[in-house]
N, C-alpha and C positions, 0 to 999 in steps of 0.2 A: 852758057850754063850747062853741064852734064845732069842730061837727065838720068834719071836709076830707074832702068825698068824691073816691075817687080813681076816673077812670073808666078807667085802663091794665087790660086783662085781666092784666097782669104788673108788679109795680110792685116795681124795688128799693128798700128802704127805707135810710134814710142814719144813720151814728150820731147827726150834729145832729139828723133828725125824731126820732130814737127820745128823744132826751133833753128836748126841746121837749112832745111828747107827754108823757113824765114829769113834768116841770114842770106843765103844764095841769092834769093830771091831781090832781097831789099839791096844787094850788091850789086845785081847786072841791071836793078831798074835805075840805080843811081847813076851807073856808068853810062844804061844809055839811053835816059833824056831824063834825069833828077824831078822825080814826081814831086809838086809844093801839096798834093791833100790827096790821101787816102779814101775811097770808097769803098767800106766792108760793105759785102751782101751777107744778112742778117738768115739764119741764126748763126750757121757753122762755122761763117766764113767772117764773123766778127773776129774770131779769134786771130786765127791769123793776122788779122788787115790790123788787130791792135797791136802783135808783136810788129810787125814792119813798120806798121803808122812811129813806135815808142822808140824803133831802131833806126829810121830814118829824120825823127825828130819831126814830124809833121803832122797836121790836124786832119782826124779822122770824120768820117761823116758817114752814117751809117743809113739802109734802104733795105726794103725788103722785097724779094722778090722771091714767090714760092708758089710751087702746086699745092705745098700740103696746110693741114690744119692739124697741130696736137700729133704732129706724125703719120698722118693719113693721108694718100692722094687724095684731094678733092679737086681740082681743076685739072684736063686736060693740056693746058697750055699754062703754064708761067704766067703770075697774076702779082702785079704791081702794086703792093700794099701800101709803104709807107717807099714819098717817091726821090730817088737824089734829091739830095739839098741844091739851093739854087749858091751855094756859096763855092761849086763849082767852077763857074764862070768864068772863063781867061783863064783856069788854074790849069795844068801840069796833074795829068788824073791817074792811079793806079788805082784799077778794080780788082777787088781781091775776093776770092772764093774759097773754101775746103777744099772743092772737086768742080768738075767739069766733068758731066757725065753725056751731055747732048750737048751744049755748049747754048741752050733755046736761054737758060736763065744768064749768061753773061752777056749775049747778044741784046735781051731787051734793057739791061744795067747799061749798056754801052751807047744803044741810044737813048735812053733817058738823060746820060751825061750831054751828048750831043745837043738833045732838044735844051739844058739848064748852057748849054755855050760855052761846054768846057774848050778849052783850046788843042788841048792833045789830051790820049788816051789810050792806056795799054793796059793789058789785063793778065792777070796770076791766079793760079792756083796749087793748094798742094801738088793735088796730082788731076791727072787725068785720063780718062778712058781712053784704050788704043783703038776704037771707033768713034770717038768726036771728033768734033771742031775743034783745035786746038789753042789756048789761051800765047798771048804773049812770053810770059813765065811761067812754066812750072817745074815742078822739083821731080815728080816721080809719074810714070805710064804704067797702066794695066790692064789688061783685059779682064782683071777679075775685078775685087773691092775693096776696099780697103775703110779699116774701123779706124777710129778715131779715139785720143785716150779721154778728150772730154766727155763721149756719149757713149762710152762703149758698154757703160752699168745706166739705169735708170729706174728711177724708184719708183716701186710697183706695191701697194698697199704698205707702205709703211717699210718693203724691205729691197734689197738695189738685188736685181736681176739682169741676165744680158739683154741688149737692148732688141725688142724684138725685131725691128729691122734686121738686124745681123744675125735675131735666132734664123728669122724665115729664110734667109739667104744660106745657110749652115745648112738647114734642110731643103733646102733644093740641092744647095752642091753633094748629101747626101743621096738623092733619090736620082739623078743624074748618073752617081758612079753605082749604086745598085742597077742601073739599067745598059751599064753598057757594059757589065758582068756579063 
């Protein structure tokens, strides 16, 4: 699979890339070991893990594994909320994320399948950081970030503004290029 490195410090992502991605994706996992069950990691990375799970024609099962709450870090380590289904077992596993950004949150996905007895197990993401760990499939690398078109508005008293994740990061990459002026 050709990865597309993206070198924008800020890259919006498009619904065609995210579905192109998906497609790719669900192409080399089938080519090379035909996943029978989909694990999304909940929130971001449902979406995805649905277009593949819906393109690959197989039953998704979905877990969550996060630092934040409501968008906030609140744990320092990846905290296992809601855990693999145990209907893993003997199956043909593909883990599926938005992003890899450390790779801490597909690594504890990965043995959670382990500990439920999945039989094999490979993992995917959109994209990923050109300082992680690197996932089984992904579609695109960066060293910067990249928005996504599900969250890239969020509704903020009644009216959809950008999402502050992506404002904070806009102004950092601001205050960054004012200082090496």
């Amino acid at each position: 699979m050709e990865v597309k490195y993206i070198e924008k410090p800020l890259y919006r992502l498009t619904w065609d890339e995210v579905m192109e991605a998906c497609r790719n994706i669900a192409v080399e996992a089938e080519k090379s070991f035909g996943p029978s069950v989909i694990v999304g990691v909940a929130k971001g990375g449902l979406i995805p893990a649905t277009i593949i799970a819906s393109i690959l024609r197989v039953d998704l099962f979905p877990c969550l594994v996060t630092r934040r709450r409501r968008g906030e870090v609140v744990h320092e380590k990846p905290e296992v909320v809601v855990s693999v289904s145990e209907h893993v077992a003997g199956q043909r596993v593909l883990v599926v994320d938005e992003m890899v950004m450390t790779g801490e949150t597909m690594r504890v996905v990965l043995a959670q399948c382990k500990k439920q007895k999945a039989r094999h197990v490979r993992t995917a993401c959109l994209w990923a950081s050109s300082e992680s760990w690197k996932p089984t499939f992904y579609a695109m690398e960066t060293a910067g970030y990249i928005m996504f078109p599900w969250d890239y508005e969020v509704l903020s008293s009644g009216k959809f503004i950008l999402n502050p994740l992506y404002q904070e990061y806009l102004e950092s990459l601001e205050m960054v290029s004012r200082w090496s002026k």
